[in-house]
N, CA, C and O atoms as a GROMACS GRO file, in nm:
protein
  376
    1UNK      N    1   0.083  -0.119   0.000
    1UNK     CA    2   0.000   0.000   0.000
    1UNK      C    3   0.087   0.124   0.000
    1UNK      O    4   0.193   0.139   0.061
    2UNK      N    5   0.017   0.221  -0.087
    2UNK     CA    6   0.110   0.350  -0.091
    2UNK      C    7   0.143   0.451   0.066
    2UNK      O    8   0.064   0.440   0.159
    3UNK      N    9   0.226   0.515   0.074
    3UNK     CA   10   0.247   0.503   0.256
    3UNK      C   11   0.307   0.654   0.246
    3UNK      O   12   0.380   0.698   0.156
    4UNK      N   13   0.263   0.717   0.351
    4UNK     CA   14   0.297   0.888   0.358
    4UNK      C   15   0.177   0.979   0.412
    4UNK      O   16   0.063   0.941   0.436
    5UNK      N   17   0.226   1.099   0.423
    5UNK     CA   18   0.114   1.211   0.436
    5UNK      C   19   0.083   1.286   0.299
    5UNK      O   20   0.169   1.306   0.212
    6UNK      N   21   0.005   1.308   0.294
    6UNK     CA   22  -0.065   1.371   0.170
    6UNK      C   23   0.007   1.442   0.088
    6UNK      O   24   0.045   1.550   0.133
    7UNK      N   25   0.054   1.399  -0.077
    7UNK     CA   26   0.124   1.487  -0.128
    7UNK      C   27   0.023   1.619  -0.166
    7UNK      O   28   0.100   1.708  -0.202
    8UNK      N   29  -0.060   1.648  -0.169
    8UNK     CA   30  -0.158   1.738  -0.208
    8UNK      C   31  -0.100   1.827  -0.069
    8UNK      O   32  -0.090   1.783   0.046
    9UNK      N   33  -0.066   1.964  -0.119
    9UNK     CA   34   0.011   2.026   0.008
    9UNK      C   35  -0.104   2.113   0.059
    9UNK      O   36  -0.066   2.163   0.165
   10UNK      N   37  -0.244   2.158   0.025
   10UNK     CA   38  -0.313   2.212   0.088
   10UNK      C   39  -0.337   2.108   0.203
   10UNK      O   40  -0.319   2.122   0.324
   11UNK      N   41  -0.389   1.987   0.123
   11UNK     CA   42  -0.465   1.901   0.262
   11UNK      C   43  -0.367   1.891   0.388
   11UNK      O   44  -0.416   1.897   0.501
   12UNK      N   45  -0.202   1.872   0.367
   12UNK     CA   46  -0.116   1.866   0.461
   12UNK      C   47  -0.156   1.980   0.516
   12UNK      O   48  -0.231   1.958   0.611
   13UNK      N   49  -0.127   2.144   0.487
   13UNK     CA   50  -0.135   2.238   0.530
   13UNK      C   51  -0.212   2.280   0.593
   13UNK      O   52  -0.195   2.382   0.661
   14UNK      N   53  -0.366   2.180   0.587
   14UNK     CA   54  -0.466   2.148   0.720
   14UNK      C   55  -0.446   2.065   0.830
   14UNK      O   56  -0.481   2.093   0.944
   15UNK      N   57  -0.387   1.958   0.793
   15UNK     CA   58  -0.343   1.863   0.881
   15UNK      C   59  -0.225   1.957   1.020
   15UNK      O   60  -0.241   1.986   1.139
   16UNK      N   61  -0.160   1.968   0.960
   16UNK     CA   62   0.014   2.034   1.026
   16UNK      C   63  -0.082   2.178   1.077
   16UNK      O   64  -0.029   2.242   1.168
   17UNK      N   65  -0.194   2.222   1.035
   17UNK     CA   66  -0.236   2.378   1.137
   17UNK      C   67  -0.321   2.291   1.225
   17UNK      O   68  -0.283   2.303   1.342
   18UNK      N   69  -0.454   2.182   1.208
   18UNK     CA   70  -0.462   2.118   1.339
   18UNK      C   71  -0.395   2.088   1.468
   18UNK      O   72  -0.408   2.117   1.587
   19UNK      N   73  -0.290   1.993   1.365
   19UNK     CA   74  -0.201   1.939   1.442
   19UNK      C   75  -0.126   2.062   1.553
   19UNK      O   76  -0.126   2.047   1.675
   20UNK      N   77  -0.065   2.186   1.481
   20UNK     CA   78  -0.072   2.287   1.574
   20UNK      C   79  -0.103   2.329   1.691
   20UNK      O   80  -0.049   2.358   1.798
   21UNK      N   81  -0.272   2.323   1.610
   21UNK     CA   82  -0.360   2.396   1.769
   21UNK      C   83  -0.331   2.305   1.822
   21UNK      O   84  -0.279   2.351   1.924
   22UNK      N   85  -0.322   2.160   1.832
   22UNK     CA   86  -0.352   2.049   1.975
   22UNK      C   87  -0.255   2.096   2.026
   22UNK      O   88  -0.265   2.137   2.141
   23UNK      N   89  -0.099   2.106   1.941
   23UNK     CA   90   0.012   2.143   2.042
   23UNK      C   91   0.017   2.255   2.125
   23UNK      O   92   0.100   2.256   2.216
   24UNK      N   93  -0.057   2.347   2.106
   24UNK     CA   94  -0.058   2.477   2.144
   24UNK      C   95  -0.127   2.492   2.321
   24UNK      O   96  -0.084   2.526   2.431
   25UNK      N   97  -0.283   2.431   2.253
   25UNK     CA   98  -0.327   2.332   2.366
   25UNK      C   99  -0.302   2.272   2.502
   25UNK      O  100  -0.352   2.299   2.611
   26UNK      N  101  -0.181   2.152   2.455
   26UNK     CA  102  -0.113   2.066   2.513
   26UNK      C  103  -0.041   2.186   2.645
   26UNK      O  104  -0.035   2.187   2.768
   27UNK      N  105  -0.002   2.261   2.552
   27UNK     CA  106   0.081   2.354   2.620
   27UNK      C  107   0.053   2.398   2.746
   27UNK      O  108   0.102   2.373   2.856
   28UNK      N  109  -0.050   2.483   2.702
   28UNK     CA  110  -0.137   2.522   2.756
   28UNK      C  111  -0.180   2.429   2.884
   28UNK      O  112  -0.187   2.475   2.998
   29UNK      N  113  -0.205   2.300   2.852
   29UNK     CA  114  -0.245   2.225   2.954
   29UNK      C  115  -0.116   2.219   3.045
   29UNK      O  116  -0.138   2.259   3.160
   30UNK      N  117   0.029   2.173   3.018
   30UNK     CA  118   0.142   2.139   3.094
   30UNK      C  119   0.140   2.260   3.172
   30UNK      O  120   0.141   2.239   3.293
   31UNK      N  121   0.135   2.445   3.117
   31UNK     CA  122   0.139   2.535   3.227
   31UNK      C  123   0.045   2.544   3.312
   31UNK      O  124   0.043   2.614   3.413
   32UNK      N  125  -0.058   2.452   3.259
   32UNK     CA  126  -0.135   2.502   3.336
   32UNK      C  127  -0.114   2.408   3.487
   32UNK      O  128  -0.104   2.466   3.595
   33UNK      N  129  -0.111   2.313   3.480
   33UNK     CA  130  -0.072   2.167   3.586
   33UNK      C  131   0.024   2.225   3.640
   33UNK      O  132   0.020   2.215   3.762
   34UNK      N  133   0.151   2.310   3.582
   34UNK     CA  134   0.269   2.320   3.660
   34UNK      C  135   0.210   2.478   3.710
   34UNK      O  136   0.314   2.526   3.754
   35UNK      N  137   0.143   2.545   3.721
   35UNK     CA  138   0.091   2.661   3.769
   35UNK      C  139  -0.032   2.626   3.924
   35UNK      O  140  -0.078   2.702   4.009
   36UNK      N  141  -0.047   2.485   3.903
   36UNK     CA  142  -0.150   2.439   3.984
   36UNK      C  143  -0.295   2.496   3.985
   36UNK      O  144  -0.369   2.503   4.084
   37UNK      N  145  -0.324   2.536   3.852
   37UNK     CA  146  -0.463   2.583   3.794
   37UNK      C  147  -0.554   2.460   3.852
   37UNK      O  148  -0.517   2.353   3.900
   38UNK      N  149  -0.688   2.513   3.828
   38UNK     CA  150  -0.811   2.454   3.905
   38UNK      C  151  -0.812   2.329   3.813
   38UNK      O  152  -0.770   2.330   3.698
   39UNK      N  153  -0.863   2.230   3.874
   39UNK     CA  154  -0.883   2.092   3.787
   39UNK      C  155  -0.956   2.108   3.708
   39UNK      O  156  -0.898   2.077   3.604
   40UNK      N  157  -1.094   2.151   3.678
   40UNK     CA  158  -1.161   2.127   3.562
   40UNK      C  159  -1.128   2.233   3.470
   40UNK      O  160  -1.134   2.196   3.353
   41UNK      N  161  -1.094   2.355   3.488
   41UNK     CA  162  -0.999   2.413   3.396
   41UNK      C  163  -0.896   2.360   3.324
   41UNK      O  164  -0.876   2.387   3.206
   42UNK      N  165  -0.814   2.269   3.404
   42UNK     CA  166  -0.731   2.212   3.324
   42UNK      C  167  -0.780   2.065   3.255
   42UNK      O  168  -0.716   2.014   3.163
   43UNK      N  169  -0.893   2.008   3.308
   43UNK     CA  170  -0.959   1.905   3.210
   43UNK      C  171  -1.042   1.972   3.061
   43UNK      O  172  -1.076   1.912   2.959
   44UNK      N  173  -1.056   2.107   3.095
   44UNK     CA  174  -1.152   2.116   2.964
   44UNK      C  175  -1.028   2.181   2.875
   44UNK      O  176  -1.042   2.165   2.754
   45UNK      N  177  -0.920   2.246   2.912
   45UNK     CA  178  -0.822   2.258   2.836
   45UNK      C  179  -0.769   2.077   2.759
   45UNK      O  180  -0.733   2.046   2.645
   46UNK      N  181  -0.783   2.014   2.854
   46UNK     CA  182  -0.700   1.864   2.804
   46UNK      C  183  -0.831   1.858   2.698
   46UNK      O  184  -0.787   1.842   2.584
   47UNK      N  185  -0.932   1.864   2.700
   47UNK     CA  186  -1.073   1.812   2.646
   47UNK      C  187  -1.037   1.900   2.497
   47UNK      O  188  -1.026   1.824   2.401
   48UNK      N  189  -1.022   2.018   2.471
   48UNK     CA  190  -0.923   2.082   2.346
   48UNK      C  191  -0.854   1.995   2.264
   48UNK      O  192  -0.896   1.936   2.165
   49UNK      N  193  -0.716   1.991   2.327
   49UNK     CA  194  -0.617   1.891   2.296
   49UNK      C  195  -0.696   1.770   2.176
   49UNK      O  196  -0.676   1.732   2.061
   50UNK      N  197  -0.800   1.739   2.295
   50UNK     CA  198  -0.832   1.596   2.215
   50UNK      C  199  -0.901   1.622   2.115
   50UNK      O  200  -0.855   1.591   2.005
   51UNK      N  201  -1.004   1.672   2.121
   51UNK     CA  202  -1.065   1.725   1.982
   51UNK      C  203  -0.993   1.816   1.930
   51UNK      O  204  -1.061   1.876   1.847
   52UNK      N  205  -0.879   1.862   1.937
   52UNK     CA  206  -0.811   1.912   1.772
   52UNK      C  207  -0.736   1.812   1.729
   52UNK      O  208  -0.733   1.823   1.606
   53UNK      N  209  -0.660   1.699   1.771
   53UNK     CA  210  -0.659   1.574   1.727
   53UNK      C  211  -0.739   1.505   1.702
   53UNK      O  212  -0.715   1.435   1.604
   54UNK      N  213  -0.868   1.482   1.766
   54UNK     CA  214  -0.931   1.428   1.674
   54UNK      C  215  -0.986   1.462   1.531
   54UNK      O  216  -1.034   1.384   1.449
   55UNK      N  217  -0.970   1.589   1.522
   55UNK     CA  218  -1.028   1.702   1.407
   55UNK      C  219  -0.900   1.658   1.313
   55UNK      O  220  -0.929   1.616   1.201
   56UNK      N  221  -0.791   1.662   1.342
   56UNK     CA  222  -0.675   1.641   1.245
   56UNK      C  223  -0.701   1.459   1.185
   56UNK      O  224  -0.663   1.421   1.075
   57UNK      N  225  -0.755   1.391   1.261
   57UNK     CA  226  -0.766   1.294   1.219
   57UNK      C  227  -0.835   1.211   1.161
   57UNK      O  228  -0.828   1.090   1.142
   58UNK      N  229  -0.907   1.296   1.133
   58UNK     CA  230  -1.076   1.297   1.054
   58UNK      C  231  -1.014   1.349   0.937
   58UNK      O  232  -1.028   1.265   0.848
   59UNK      N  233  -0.953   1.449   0.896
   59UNK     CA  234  -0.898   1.518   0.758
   59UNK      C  235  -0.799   1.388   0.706
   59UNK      O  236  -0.812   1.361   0.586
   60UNK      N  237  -0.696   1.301   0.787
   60UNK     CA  238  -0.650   1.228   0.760
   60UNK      C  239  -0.678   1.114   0.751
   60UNK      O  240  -0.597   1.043   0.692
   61UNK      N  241  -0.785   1.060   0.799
   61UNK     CA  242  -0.847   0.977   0.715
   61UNK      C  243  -0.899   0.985   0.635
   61UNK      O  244  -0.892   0.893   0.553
   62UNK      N  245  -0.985   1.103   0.608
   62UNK     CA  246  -1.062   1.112   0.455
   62UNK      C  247  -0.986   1.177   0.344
   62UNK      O  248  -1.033   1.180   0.231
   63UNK      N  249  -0.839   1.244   0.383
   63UNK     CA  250  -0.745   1.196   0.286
   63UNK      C  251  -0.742   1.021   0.221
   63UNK      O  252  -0.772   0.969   0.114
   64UNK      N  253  -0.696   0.982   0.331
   64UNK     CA  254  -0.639   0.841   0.324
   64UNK      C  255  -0.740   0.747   0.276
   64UNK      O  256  -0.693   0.647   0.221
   65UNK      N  257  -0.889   0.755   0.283
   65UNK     CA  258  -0.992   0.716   0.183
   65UNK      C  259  -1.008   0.812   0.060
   65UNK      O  260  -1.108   0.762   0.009
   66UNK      N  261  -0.982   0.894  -0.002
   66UNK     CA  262  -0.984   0.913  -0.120
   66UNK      C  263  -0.857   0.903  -0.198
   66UNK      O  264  -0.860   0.941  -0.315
   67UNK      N  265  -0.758   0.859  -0.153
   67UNK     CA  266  -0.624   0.852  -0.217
   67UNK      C  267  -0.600   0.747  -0.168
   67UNK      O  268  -0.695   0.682  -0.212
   68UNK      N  269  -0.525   0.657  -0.088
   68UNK     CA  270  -0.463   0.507  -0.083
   68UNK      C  271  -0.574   0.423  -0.076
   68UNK      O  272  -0.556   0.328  -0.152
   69UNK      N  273  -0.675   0.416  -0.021
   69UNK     CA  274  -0.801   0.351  -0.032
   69UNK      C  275  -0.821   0.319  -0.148
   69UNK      O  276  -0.814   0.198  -0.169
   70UNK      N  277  -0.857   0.421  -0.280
   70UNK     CA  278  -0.940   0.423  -0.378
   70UNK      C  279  -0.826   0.379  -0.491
   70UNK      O  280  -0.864   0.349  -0.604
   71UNK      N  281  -0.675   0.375  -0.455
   71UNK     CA  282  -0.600   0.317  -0.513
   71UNK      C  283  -0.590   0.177  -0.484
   71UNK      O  284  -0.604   0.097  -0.576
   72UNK      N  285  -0.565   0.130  -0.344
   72UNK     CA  286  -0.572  -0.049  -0.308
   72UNK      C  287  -0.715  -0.083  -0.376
   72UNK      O  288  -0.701  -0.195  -0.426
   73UNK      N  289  -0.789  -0.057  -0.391
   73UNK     CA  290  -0.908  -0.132  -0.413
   73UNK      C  291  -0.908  -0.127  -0.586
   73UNK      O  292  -0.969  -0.210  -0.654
   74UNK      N  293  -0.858  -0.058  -0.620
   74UNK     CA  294  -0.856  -0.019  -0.814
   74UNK      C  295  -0.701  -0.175  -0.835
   74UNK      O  296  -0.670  -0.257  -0.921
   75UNK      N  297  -0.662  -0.144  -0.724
   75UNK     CA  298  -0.518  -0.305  -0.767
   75UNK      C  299  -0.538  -0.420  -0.712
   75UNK      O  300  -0.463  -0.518  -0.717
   76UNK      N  301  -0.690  -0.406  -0.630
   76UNK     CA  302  -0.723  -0.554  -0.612
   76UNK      C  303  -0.731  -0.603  -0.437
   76UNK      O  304  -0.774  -0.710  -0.393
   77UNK      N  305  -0.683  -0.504  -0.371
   77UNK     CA  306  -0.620  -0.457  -0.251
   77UNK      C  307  -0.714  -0.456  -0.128
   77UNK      O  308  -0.692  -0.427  -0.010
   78UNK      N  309  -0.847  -0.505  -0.206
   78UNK     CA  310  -1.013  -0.407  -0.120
   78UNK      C  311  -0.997  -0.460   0.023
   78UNK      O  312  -0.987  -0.377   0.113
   79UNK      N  313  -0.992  -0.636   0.061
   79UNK     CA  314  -0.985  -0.678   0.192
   79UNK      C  315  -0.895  -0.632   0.298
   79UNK      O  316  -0.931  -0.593   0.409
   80UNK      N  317  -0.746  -0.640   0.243
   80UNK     CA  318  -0.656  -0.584   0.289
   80UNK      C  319  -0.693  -0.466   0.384
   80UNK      O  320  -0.713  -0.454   0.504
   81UNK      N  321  -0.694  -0.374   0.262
   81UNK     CA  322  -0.724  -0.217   0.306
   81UNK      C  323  -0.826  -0.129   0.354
   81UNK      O  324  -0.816  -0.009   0.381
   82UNK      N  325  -0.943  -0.217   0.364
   82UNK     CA  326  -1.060  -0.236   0.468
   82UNK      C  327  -0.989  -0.295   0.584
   82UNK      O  328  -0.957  -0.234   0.686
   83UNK      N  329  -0.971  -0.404   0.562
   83UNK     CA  330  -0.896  -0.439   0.718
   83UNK      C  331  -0.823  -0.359   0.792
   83UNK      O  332  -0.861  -0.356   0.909
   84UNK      N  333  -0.706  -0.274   0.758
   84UNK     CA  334  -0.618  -0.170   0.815
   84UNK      C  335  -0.712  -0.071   0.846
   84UNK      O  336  -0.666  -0.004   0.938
   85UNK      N  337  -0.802  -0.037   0.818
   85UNK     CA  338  -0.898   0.122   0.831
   85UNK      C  339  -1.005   0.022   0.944
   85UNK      O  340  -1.060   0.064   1.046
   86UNK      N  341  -1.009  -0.055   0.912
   86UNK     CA  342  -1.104  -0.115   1.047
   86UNK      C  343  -1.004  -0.166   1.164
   86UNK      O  344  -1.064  -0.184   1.270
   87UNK      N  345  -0.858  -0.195   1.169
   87UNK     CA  346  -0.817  -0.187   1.289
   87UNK      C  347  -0.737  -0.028   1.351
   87UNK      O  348  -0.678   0.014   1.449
   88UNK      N  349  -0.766  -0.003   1.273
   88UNK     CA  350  -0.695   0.184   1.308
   88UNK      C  351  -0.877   0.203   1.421
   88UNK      O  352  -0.889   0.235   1.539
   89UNK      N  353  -0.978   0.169   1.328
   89UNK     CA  354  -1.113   0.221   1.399
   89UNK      C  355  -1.092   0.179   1.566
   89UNK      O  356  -1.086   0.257   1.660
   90UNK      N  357  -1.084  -0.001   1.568
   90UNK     CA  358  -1.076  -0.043   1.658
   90UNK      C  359  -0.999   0.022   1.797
   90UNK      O  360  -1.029   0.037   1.915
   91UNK      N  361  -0.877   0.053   1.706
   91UNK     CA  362  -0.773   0.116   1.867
   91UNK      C  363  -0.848   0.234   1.909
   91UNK      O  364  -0.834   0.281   2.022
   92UNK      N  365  -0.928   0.284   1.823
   92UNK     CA  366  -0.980   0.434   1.850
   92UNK      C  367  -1.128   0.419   1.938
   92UNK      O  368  -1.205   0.510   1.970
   93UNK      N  369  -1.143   0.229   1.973
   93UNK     CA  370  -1.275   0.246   2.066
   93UNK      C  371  -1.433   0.272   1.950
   93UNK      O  372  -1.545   0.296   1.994
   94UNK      N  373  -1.398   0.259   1.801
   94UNK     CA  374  -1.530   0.223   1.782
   94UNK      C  375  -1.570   0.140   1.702
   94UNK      O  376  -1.690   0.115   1.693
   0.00000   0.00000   0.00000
């Protein structure tokens, strides 16, 4: 299977500014723990984090179904590459 991040440099250029905010986030969360900020302040900051990763990873999969997907299955590839997108689902709890 073809293997990488998106040569199409807009879709990266969404991916890598998601990916961003979570870090920014993250940040945000570590000063905040080492500042000894209030707990649920710093859970709904962590609660950020996760949904801008999850947001980045939603773009990268539906990269990864319209480009390596729609290529494995055009070379014969379909079980395979259903299988990998259904154990990526699995680790993710759904």
């Amino acid at each position: 299977m073809p293997k990488g991040i998106p040569r199409d440099k807009s879709v990266k250029h969404i991916i890598l500014h998601r990916l961003k905010i979570a870090g920014g986030h993250l940040d945000k969360v570590v000063e905040m723990v080492e500042k000894g900020e209030y707990c649920i302040d710093v859970i709904h900051q962590s609660l950020a984090v996760q949904a801008a990763l999850r947001e980045a990873d939603k773009v990268i999969l539906k990269n990864h179904l319209k480009t390596c997907v729609v290529s494995a299955i055009k070379r014969g590839k379909e079980r395979e590459v259903i299988a990998e997108v259904m154990k990526v689902m699995d680790k993710n709890g759904h």
